[in-house]
C-alpha positions in Angstrom: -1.6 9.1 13.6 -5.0 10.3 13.5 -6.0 7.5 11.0 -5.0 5.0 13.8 -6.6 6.9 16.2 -10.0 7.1 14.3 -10.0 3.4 12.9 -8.7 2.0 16.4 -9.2 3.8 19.3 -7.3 6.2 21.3 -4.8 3.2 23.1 -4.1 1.2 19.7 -4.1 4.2 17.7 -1.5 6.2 19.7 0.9 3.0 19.9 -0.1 2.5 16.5 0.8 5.9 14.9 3.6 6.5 17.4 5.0 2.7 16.2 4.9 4.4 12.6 6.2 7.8 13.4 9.4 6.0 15.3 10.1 4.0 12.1 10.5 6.8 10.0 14.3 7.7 9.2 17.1 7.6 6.6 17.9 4.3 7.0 14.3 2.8 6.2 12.6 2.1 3.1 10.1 4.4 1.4 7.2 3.7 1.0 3.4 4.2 2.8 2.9 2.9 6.1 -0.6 2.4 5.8 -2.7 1.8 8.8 -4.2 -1.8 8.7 -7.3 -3.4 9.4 -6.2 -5.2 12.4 -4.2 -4.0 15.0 -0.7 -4.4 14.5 2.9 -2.3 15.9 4.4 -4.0 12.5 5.1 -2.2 9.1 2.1 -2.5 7.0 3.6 -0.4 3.8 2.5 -0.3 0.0 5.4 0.2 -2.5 5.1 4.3 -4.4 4.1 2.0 -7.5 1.6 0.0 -6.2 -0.3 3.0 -4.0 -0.6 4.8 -7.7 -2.2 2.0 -9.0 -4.8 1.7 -6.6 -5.3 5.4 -6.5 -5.8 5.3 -10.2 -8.8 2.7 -9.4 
């Protein structure tokens, strides 16, 4: 949440992080939510795999 809050403001960063706190349970897929560029209240996630990868970078 506070990356949302730092990269878009306090408004679009609260509805952002609470948007990706609210979609966190057993029934979702893993994965990171990242916080995007643009605003956005959709799932902006990078595969376990694919974050390693770029981490490795």
């Amino acid at each position: 949440m506070i990356q949302a809050i730092e990269k878009h403001g306090p408004a679009k960063g609260l509805a952002m992080g609470t948007a990706r706190i609210l979609r966190c349970h057993p029934f979702c897929q893993p994965g990171y939510d990242l916080v995007p560029e643009h605003f956005s209240l959709r799932r902006n996630w990078a595969e376990p795999e694919k974050k390693e990868e770029e981490d490795s970078k």
